[in-house]
C-alpha positions as CSV (number, residue, x, y, z in Angstrom):
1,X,119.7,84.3,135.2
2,X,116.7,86.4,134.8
3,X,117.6,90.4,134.4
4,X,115.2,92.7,136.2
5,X,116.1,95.7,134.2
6,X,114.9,93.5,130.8
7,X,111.4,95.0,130.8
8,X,112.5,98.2,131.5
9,X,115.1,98.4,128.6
10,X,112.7,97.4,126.8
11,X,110.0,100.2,127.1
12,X,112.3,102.9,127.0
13,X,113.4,101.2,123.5
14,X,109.9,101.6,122.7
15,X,108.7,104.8,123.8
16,X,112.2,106.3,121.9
17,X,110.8,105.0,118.6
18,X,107.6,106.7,119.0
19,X,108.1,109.7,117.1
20,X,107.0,113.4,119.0
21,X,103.8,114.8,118.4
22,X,103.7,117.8,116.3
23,X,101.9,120.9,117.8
24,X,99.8,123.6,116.6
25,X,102.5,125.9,115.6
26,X,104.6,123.6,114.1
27,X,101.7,123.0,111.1
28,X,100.6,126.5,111.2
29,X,105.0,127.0,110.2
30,X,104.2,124.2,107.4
31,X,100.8,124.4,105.8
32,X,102.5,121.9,102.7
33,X,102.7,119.3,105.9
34,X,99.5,120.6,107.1
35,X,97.7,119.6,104.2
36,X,99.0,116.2,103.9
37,X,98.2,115.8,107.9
38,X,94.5,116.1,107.9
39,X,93.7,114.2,104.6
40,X,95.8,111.7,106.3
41,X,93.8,112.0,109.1
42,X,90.1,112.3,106.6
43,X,91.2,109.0,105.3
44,X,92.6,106.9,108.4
45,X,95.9,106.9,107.3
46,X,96.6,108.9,110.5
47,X,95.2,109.7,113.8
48,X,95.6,110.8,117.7
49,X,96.7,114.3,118.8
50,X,98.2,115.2,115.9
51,X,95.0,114.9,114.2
52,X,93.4,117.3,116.0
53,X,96.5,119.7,116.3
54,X,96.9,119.8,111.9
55,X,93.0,120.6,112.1
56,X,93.6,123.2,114.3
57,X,96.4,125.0,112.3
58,X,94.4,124.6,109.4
59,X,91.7,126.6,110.5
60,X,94.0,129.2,111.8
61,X,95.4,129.2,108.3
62,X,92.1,129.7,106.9
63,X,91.5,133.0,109.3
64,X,94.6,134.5,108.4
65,X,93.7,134.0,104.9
66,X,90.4,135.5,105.4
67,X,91.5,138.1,107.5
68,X,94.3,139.3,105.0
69,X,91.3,139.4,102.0
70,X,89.3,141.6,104.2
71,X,92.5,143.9,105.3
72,X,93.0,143.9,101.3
73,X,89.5,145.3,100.5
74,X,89.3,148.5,102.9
């Protein structure tokens, strides 16, 4: 007997082990993972949305940064 629901059960096992992609804020909370991320990412080890999301965070990082040396100077 053939199960119609087989196919089914079988993409929503799938889709459960794909893990949730990790937005903006999430990297910008965890500049460690961040880092790790987009030299994933540099070297091919890692790609997609959360590619462009760890990018994104980091250069958000990199304006804080810069903005709290400027605050610092005046």
């Amino acid at each position: 007997m053939i199960r119609p629901y087989g196919p089914l059960l079988a993409a929503v096992a799938a889709a459960s082990c794909t893990p949730q992609v990790r937005d903006v804020t999430y990297f910008e909370a965890n500049p460690e993972v961040t880092a790790k991320v987009v030299a994933d990412c540099a070297a091919g080890a890692h790609r997609g949305e959360e590619c462009a999301n760890a990018r994104a965070a980091a250069s958000s990082l990199r304006r804080d940064q810069r903005m709290d040396a400027y605050k610092k100077n005046f």
